[in-house]
TITI-6045 format. One record per residue (C-alpha): residue number from 0; x, y, z. Coordinates in steps of 0.05 Angstrom, whole numbers, plus 5000, padded with zeros to 4 digits. Example, Ala and Ser with C-alpha at 12.3 -4.5 7.8 and 13.67 -1.06 7.14 Angstrom:
REM TITI-6045
(0 (5246 4910 5156))
(1 (5273 4979 5143))
END
This chain:
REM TITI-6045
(0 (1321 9165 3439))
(1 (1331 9191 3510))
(2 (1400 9225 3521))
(3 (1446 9185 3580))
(4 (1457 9248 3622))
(5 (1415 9310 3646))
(6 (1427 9359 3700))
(7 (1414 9313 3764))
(8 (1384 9251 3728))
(9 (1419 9187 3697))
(10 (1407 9140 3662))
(11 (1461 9101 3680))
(12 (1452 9117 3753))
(13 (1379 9090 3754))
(14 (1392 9029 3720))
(15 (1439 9019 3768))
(16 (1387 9033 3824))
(17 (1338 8986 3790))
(18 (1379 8945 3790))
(19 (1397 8943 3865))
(20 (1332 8947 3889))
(21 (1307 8883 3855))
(22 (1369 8844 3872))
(23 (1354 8869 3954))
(24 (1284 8848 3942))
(25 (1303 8767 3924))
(26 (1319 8785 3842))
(27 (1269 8763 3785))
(28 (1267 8782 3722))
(29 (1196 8772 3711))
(30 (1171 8845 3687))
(31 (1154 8906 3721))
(32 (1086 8938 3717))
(33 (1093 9024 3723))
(34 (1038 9056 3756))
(35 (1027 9104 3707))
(36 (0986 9171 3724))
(37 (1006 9215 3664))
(38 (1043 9266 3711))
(39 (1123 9285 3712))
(40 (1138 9229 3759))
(41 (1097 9174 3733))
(42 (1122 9188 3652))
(43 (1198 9191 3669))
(44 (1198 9132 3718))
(45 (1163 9099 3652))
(46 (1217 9131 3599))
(47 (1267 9101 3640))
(48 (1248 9036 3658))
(49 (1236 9017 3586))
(50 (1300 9036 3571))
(51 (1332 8987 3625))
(52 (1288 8942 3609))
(53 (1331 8936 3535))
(54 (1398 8929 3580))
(55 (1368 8887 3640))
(56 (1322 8848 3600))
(57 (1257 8846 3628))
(58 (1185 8860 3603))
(59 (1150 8929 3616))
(60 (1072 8930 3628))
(61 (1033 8999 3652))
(62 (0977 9015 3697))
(63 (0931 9071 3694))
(64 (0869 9080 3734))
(65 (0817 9145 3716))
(66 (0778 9159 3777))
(67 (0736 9205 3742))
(68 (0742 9263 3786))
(69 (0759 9323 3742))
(70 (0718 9306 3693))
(71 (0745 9314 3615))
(72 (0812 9323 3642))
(73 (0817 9249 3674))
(74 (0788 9223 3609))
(75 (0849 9273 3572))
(76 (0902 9242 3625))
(77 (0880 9168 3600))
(78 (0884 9188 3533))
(79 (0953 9213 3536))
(80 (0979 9144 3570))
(81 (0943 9110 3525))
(82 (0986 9146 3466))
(83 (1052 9141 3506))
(84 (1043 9073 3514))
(85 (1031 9059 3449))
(86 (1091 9105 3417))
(87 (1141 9065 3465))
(88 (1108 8992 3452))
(89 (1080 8985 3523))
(90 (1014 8951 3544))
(91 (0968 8997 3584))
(92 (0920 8965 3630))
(93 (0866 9015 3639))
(94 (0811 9014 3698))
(95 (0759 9067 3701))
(96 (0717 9084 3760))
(97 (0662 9129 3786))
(98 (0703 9151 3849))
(99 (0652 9186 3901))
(100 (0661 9263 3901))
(101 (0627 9256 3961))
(102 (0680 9231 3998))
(103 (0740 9283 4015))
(104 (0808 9290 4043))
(105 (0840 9233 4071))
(106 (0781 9189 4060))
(107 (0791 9196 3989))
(108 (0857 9195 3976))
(109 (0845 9118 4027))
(110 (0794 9096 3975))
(111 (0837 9119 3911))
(112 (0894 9082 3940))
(113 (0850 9022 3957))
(114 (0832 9014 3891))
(115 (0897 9032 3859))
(116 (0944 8971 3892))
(117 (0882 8920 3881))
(118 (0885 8934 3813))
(119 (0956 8932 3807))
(120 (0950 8861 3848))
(121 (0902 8831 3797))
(122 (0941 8849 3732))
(123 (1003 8825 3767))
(124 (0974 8753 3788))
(125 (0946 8753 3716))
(126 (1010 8759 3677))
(127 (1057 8744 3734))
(128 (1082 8806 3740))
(129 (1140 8812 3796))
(130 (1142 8884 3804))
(131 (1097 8949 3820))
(132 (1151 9011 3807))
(133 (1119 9076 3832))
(134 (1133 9141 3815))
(135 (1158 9170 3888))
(136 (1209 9215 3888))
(137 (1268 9244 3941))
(138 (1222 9306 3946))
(139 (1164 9261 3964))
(140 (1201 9235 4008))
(141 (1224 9298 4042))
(142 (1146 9313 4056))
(143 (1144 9252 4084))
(144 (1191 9257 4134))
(145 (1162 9325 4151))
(146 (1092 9308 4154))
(147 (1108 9243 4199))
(148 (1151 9284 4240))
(149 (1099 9333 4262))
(150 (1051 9284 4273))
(151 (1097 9264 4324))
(152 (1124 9202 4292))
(153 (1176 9162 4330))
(154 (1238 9111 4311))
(155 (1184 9080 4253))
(156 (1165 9131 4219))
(157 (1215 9192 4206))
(158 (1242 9142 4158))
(159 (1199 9165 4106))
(160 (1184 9124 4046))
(161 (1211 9053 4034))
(162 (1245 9047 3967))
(163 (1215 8972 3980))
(164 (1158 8941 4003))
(165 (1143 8874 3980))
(166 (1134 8877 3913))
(167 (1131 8954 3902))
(168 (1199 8982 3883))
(169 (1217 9064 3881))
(170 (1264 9071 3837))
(171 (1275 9145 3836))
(172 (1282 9157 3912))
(173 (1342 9189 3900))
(174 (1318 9245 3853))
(175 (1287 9304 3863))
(176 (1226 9336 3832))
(177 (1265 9381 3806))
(178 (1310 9340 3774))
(179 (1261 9300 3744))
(180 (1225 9359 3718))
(181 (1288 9376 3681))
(182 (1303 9310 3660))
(183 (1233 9305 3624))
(184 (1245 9384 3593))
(185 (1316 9367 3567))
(186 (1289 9303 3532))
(187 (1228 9332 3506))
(188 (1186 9294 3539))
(189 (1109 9317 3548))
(190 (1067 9300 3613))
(191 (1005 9319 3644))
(192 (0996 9362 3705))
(193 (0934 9346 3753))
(194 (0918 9403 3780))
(195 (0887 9380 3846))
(196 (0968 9373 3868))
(197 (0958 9456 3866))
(198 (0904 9448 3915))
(199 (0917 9464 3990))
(200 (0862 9426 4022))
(201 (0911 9359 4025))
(202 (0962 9358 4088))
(203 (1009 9345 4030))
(204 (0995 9392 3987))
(205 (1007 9442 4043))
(206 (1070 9414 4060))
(207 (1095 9415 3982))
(208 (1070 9488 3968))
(209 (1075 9519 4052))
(210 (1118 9492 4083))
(211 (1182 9469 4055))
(212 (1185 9527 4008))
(213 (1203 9560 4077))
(214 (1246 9507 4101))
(215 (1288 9513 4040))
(216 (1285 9590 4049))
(217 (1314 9578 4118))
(218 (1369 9525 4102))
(219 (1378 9532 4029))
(220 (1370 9477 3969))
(221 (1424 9432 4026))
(222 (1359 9418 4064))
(223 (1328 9370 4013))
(224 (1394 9322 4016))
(225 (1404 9335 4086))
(226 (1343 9308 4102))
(227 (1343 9254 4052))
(228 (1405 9233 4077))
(229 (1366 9231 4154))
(230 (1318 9192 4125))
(231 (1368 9134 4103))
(232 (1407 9134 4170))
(233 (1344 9128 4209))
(234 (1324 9074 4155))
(235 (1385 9034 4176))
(236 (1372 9048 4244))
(237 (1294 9022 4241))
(238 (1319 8960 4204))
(239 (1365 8947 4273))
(240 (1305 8955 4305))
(241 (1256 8918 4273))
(242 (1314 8859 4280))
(243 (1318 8866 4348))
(244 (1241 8871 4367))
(245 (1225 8819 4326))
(246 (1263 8764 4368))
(247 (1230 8805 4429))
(248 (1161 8799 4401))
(249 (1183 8713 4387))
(250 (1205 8713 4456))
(251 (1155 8752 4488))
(252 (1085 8743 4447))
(253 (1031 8708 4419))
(254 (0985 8718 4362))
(255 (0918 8684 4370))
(256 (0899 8631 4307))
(257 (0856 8705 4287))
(258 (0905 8752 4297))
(259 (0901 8788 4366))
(260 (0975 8799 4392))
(261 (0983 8776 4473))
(262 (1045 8803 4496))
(263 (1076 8780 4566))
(264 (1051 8825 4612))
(265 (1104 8811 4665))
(266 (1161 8823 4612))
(267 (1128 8887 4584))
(268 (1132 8924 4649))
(269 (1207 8905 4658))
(270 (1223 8941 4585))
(271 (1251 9020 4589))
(272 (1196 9064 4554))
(273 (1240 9058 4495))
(274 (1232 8994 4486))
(275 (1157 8993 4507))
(276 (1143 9040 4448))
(277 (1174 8996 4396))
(278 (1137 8936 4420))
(279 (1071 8969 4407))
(280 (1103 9005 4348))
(281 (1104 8935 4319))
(282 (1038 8909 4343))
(283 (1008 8967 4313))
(284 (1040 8963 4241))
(285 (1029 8883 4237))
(286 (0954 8894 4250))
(287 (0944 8949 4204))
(288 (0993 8939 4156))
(289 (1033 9006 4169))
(290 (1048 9062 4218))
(291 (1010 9118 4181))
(292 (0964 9140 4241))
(293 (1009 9107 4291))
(294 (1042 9165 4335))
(295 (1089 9168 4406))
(296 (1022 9190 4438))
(297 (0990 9126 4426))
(298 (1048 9083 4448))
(299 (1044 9128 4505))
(300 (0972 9121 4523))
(301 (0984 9039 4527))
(302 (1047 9048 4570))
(303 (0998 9096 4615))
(304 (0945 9039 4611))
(305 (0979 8985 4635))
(306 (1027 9028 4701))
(307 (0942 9061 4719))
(308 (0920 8983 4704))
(309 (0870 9002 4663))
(310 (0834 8952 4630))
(311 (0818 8975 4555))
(312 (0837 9034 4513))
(313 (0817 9050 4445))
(314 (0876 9072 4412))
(315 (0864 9090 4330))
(316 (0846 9061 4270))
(317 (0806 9008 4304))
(318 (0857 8981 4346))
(319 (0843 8962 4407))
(320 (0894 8956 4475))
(321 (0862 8909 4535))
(322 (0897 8881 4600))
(323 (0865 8802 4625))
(324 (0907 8759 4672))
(325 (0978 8774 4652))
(326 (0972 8790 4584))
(327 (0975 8860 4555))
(328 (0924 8837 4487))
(329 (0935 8890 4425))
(330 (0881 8881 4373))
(331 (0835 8903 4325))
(332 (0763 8923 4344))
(333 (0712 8860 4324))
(334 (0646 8895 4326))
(335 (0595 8883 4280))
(336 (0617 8810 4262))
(337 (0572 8785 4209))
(338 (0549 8715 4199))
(339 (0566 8671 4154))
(340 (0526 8616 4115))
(341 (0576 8550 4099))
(342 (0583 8510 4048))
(343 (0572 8424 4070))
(344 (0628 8410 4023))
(345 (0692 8443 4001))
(346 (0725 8512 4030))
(347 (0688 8576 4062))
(348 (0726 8643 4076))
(349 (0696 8673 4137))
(350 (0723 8747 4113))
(351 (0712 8780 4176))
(352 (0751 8725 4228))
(353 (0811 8719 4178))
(354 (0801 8638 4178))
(355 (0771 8594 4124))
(356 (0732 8538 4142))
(357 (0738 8462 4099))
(358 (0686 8408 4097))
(359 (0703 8338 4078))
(360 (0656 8272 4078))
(361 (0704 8226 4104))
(362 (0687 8138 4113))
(363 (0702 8131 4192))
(364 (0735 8069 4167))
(365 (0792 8101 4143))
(366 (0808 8144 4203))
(367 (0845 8122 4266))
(368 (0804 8118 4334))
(369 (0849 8174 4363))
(370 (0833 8222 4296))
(371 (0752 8208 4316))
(372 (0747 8226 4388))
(373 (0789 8286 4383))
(374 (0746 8357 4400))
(375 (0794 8413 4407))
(376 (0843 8445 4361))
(377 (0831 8470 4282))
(378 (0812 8404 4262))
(379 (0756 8356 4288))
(380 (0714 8295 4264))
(381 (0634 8304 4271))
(382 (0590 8258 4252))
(383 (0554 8269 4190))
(384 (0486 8247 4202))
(385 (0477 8288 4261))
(386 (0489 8357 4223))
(387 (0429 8359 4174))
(388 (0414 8431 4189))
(389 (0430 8494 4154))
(390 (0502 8512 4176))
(391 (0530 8580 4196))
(392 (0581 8616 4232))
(393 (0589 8674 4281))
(394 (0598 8704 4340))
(395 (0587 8686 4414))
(396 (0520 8724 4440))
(397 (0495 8733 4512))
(398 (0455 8676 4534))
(399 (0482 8628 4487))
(400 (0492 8555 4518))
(401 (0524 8498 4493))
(402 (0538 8422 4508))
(403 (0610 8401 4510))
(404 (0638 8338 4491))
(405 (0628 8285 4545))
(406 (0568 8322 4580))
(407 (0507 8309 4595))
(408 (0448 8373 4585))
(409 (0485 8446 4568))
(410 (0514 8508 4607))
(411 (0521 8583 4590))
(412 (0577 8585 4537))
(413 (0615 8651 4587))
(414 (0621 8589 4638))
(415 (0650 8546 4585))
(416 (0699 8599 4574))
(417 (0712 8616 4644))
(418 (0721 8545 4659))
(419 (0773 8543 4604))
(420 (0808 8602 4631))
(421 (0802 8639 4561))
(422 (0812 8711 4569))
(423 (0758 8755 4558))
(424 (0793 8787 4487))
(425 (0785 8726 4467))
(426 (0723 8706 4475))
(427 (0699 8748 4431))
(428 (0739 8729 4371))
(429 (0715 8651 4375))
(430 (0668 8637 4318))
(431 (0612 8588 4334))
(432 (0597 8536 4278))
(433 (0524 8522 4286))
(434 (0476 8470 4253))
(435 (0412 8502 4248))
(436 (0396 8531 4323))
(437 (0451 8488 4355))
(438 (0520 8504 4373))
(439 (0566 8447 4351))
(440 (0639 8468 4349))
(441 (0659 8521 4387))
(442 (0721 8537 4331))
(443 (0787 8518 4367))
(444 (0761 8498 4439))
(445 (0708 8440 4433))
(446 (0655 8409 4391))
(447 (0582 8394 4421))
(448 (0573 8325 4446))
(449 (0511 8313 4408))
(450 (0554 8311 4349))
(451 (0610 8258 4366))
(452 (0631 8196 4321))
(453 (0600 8137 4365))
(454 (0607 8065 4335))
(455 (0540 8070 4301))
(456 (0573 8135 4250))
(457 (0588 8109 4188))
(458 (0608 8174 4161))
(459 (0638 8236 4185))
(460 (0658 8300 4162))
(461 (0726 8332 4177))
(462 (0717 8399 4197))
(463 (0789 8442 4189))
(464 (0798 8512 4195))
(465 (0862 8552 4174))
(466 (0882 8621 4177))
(467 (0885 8676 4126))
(468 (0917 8749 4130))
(469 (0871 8801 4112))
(470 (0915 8874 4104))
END
């Protein structure tokens, strides 16, 4: 039975923090799922959580996932979760993988995480699970800050680590690693150390064992709660923030049906600098799902772009900065769109545009005349014996041509855009739907004319495409 108080740790305290953080992320008391490494962190957060599970009520589940990377010690760390679980009466969900050693440093640590939340995702939909608690601690935290702060970090970032994020919850943000550490030694509490944290060849690790060793040296054990303490004012601050920029970015932008951003190009130059770098702060983290390589110098490099007038910058991560007309267009790089083969019935996620495209065989007797002769938008009639040919999807190439509704022969599919006004970032995010050879629904814009309901179709198929978020 784990004693209610330790030097620095809780128990009451951190039911009481569960308990908040849930209630600020909507409530539920439909079971939490610990991500459960075998380490300090990982084993207490576990220790504890069952034991306000009793008070609160809720079910417990664990998640453990053996990359395979040290060998007979990653088989050893799944071992020992497997036995903890079973001592406290807690279903382990186990997934093993052969994790490349080939891959190193940050690209690793991408891939590990990668697979880490998708697993977590899949056991959660399965049992409907409606929590992910992680292990993250103030200390954590602390490196956070630091690490995001020489990188040059602005407003979003020195914030450090969100105690929420959707569905993940932190629960021991407030305690240290040290406190932890003594919370698991008073209770007699075994865990496993991975000795890869030891390792100085992560920025992290460097951080942990380098550098704030010497800014505690400097400042004294204060630091850690002095910045921790940072770290929540700025927090509050950001929230402000991310208030305020998101009725500028309802105000002021547009996001294509496949997810480029057009801001007002004519508003954006009237903004301070301040306010310029949040704007793109924002862009940046809604395309990429976070603000981990997102810097001041790349906010910079776009406000540089558009005083010089420079027409497209590659900023990081794939994300892409390009002026046309009066929009300033943020978005993420498109190369190497693949095709797609569609199905002639039902529903067919085109992965790589973020849409998924539904085919229905609909009697033209039970649609209305204006439904029929409608070509534009996400959702068009065709006629169904005029699309016998294999259908796919994809990109717009040079030299393609095409022949719009209510014409007669074709023209180059650039003039169709041009004539359309459709800015050239665009352009380039269109997907073509195309029976065999033949171009017959330019996604969006227009469908071919060779395609049309006349009053000889007898059938038709509905052809609707809706969005879908991929990060």
């Amino acid at each position: 039975m784990l004693r209610k108080k330790t030097s620095g740790l809780d128990e009451t305290v951190f039911t009481g923090a569960l308990s908040s953080l849930i209630g600020a992320a909507g409530g539920g008391q439909a079971g939490i799922l610990v991500a459960l490494s075998g380490g300090p962190d990982s084993v207490a957060l576990l220790h504890l959580i069952h034991a306000a599970s009793v008070e609160m009520g809720f079910g417990v589940g664990a998640a453990h996932v053996n990359y395979g990377l040290r060998g007979e010690e990653s088989h050893d760390d799944e071992r020992f979760c497997h036995d903890l679980c079973k001592q406290l009466g807690i279903r382990l969900h186990i997934k093993r993988v052969a994790l490349s050693v080939r891959k190193s440093g940050t690209n690793l640590q991408a891939e590990a995480r990668r697979i880490r939340y998708g697993f977590f995702d899949e056991i959660c939909a399965k049992f409907r699970i409606t929590w992910i608690a992680t292990g993250h601690n103030q200390t954590d935290n602390i490196e956070t800050i630091l690490m995001n702060l020489c990188r040059g970090a602005g407003t979003f970032g020195l914030s450090g680590i969100e105690p929420v994020i959707g569905k993940i919850i932190r629960p021991l943000l407030d305690f240290t690693r040290d406190e932890i550490i003594v919370y698991l030694h008073e209770n007699n509490l075994p865990y496993r150390i991975d000795r890869t944290n030891l390792e100085v060849k992560y920025t992290r690790n460097k951080v942990r064992q380098l550098l704030l060793p010497v800014v505690v040296k400097i400042f004294g054990d204060k630091a850690i709660g002095s910045i921790a303490r940072a770290g929540r004012l700025l927090a509050q601050q950001e929230q402000y923030l991310h208030t305020q920029i998101a009725q500028m970015m309802d105000r002021d932008a547009v996001v294509t049906p496949f997810g480029k951003i057009a801001l007002d190009l004519k508003r954006f130059r009237r903004y301070d600098d301040f306010l310029k770098q949040l704007l793109i702060a924002d862009c940046f983290e809604r395309l990429t799902g976070s603000l981990q390589n997102f810097d001041l110098a790349t906010a910079q490099r776009v406000i540089e772009q558009v005083r010089s007038a420079t027409v497209k910058s590659d900023l990081t991560s794939g994300v892409m900065a390009e002026i046309a007309g009066e929009r300033l267009y943020i978005y993420r790089s498109m190369k190497d769109k693949p095709s797609y083969a569609v199905r002639r019935r039902g529903c067919t996620r085109l992965q790589g545009y973020g849409v998924e495209i539904t085919i229905e065989e609909v009697p033209t007797a039970k649609l209305a005349d204006s439904q029929l002769r409608r070509g534009k938008n996400l959702k068009v009639y065709v006629d169904a014996d005029k699309m016998k040919g294999r259908l796919t999807v994809r990109s717009p190439r040079v030299g393609d041509h095409f022949s719009p509704l209510g014409m007669r022969g074709s023209k180059k599919l650039s003039d169709f855009f041009s004539d359309r006004k459709i800015d050239r970032p665009l352009r380039e995010e269109i997907p073509l739907l195309l029976c065999g050879a033949r171009i017959v629904w330019i996604i969006g814009q227009e469908i071919a004319d060779g395609v049309k309901i006349t009053a000889r179709t007898k059938t038709a198929l509905k052809l609707e495409v809706t969005q879908h978020r991929e990060f």
